[in-house]
OpenMM code with the backbone's topology and positions (N, CA, C; nanometers):
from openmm import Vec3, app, unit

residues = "UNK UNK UNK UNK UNK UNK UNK UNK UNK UNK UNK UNK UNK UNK UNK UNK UNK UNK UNK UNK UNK UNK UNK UNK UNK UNK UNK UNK UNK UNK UNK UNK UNK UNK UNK UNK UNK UNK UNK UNK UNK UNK UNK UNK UNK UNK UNK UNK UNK UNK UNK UNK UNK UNK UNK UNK".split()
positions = [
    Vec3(-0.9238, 4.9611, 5.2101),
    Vec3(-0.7903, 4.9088, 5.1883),
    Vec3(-0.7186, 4.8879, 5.3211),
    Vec3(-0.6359, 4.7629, 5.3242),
    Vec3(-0.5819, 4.7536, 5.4680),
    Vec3(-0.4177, 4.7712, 5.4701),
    Vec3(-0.3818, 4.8482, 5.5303),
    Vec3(-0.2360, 4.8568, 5.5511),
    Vec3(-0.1340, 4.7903, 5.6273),
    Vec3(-0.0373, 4.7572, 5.6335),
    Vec3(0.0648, 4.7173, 5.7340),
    Vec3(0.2148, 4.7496, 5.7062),
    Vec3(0.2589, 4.7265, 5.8165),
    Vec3(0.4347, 4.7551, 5.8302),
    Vec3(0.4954, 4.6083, 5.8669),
    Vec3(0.5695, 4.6694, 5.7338),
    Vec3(0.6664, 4.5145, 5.7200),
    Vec3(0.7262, 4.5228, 5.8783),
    Vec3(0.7403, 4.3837, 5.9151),
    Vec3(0.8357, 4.3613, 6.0331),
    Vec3(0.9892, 4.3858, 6.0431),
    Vec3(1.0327, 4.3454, 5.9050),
    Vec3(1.1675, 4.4003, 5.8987),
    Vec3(1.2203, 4.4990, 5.9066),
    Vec3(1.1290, 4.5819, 5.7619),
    Vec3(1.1975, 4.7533, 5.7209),
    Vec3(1.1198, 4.8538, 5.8115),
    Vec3(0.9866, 4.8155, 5.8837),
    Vec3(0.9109, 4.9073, 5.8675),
    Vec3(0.8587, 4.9819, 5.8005),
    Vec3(0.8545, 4.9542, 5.6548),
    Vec3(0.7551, 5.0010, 5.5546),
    Vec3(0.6199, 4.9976, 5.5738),
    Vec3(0.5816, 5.1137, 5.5032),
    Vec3(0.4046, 5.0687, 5.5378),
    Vec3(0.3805, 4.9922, 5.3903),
    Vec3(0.2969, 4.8804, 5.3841),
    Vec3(0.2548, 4.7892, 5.2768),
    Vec3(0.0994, 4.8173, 5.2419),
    Vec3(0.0522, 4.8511, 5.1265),
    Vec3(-0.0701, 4.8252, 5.1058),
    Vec3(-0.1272, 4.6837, 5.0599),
    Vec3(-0.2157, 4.6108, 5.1348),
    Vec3(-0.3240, 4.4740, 5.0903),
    Vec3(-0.3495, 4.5296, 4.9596),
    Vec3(-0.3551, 4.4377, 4.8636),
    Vec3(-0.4501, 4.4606, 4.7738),
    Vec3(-0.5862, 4.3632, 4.7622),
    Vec3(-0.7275, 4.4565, 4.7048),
    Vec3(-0.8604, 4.3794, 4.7498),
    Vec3(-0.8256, 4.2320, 4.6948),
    Vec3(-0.8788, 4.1394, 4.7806),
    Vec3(-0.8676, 3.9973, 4.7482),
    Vec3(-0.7667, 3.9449, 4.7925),
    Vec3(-0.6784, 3.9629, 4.8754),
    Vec3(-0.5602, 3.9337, 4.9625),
    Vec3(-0.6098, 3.8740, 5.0812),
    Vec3(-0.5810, 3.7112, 5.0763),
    Vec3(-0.6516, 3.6620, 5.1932),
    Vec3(-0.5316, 3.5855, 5.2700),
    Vec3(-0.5683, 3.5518, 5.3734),
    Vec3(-0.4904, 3.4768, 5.4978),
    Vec3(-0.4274, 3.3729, 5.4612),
    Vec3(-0.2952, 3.3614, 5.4804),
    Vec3(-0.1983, 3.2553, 5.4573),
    Vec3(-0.1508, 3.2789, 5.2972),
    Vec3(-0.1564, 3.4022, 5.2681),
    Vec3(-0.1329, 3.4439, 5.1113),
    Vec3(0.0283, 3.4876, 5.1903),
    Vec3(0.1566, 3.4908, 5.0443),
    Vec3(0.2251, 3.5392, 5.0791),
    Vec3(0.2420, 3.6581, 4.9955),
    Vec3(0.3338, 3.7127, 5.0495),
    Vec3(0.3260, 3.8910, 4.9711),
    Vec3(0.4787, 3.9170, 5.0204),
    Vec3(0.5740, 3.9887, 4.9225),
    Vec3(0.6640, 4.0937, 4.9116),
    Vec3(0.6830, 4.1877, 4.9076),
    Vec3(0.7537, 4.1865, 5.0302),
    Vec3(0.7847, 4.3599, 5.0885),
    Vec3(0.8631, 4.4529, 4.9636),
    Vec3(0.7736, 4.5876, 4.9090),
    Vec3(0.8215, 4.6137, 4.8027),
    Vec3(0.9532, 4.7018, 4.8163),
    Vec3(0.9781, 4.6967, 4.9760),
    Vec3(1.1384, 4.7814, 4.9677),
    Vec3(1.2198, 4.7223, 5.0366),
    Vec3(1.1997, 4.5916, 5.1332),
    Vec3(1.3728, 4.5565, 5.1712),
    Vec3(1.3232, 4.4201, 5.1108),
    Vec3(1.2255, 4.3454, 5.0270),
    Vec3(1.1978, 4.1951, 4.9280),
    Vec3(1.1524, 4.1146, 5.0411),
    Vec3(1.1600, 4.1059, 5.1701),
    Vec3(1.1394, 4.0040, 5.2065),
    Vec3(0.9892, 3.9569, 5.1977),
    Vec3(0.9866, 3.7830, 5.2291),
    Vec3(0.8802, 3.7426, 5.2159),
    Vec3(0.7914, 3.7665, 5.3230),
    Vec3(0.6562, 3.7597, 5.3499),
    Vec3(0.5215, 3.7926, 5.4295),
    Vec3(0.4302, 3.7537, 5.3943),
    Vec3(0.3798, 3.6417, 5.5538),
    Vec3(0.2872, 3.5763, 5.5271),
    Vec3(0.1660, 3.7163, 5.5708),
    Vec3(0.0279, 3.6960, 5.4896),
    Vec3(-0.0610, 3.7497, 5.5854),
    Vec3(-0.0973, 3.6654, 5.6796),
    Vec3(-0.1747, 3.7256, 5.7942),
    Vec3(-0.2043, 3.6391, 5.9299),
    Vec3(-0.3169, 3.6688, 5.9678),
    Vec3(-0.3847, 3.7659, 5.9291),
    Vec3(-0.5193, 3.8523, 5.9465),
    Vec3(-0.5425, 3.9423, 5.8853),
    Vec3(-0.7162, 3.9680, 5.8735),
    Vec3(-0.7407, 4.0751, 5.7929),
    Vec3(-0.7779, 4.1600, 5.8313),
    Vec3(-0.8513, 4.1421, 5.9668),
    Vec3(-0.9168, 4.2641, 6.0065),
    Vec3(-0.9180, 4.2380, 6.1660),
    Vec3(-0.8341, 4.3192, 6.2122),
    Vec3(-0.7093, 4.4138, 6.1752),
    Vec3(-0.6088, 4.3258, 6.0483),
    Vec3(-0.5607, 4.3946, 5.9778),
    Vec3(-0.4860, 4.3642, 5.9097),
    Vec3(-0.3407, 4.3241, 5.9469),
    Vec3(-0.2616, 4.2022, 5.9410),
    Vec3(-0.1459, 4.2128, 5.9999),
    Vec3(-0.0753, 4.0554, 5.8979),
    Vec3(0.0756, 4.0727, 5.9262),
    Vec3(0.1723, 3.9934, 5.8455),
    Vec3(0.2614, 3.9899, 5.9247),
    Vec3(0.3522, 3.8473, 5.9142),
    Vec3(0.4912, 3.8543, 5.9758),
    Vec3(0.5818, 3.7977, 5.8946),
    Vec3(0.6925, 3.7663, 5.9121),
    Vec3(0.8057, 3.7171, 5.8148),
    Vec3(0.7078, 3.5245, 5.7851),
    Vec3(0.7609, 3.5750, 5.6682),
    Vec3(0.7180, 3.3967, 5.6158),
    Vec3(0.7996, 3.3120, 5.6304),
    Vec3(0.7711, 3.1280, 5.6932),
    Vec3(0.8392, 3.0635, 5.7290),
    Vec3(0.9498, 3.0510, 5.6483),
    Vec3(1.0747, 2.9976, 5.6478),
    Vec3(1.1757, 3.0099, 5.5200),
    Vec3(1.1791, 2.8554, 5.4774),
    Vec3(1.1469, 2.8187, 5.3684),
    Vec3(1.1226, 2.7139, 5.2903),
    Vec3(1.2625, 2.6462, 5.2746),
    Vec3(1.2538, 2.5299, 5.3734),
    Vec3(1.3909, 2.4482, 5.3645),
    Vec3(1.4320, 2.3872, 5.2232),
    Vec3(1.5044, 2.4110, 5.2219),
    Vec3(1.5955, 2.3662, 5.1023),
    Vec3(1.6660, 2.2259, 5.0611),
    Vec3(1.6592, 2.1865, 4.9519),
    Vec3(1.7049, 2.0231, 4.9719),
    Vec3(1.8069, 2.0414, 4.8497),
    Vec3(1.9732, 2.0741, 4.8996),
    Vec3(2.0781, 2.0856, 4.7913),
    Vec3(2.1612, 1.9324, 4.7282),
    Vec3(2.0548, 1.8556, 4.7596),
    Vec3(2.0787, 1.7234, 4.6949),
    Vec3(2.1649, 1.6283, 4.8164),
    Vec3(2.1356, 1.6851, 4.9431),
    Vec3(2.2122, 1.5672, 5.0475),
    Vec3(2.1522, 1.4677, 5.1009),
] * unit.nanometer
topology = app.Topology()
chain = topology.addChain("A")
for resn in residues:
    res = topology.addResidue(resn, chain)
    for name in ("N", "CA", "C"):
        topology.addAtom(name, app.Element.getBySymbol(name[0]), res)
């Protein structure tokens, strides 16, 4: 099993098996989004933030 710490909270996060690269995942204590970036070593950073189109 591979672990990591969110960038934000510093939580430690567990991978779950079958969690592959460019998957995103939620930090289960401050929500934010996380891309994975690698597996081995295991590592994630904040996920790009998905621009928004409010009809302009």
């Amino acid at each position: 099993m591979n672990t990591v710490v969110c960038p934000e909270c510093e939580a430690q996060i567990t991978l779950e098996a079958g969690t592959e690269v460019g998957e995103i995942i939620v930090c289960p204590d401050c929500g934010v989004d996380l891309e994975v970036t690698a597996l081995n070593p295991a590592a994630v950073e904040l996920a790009p933030m998905e621009q928004e189109d409010w009809g302009e």
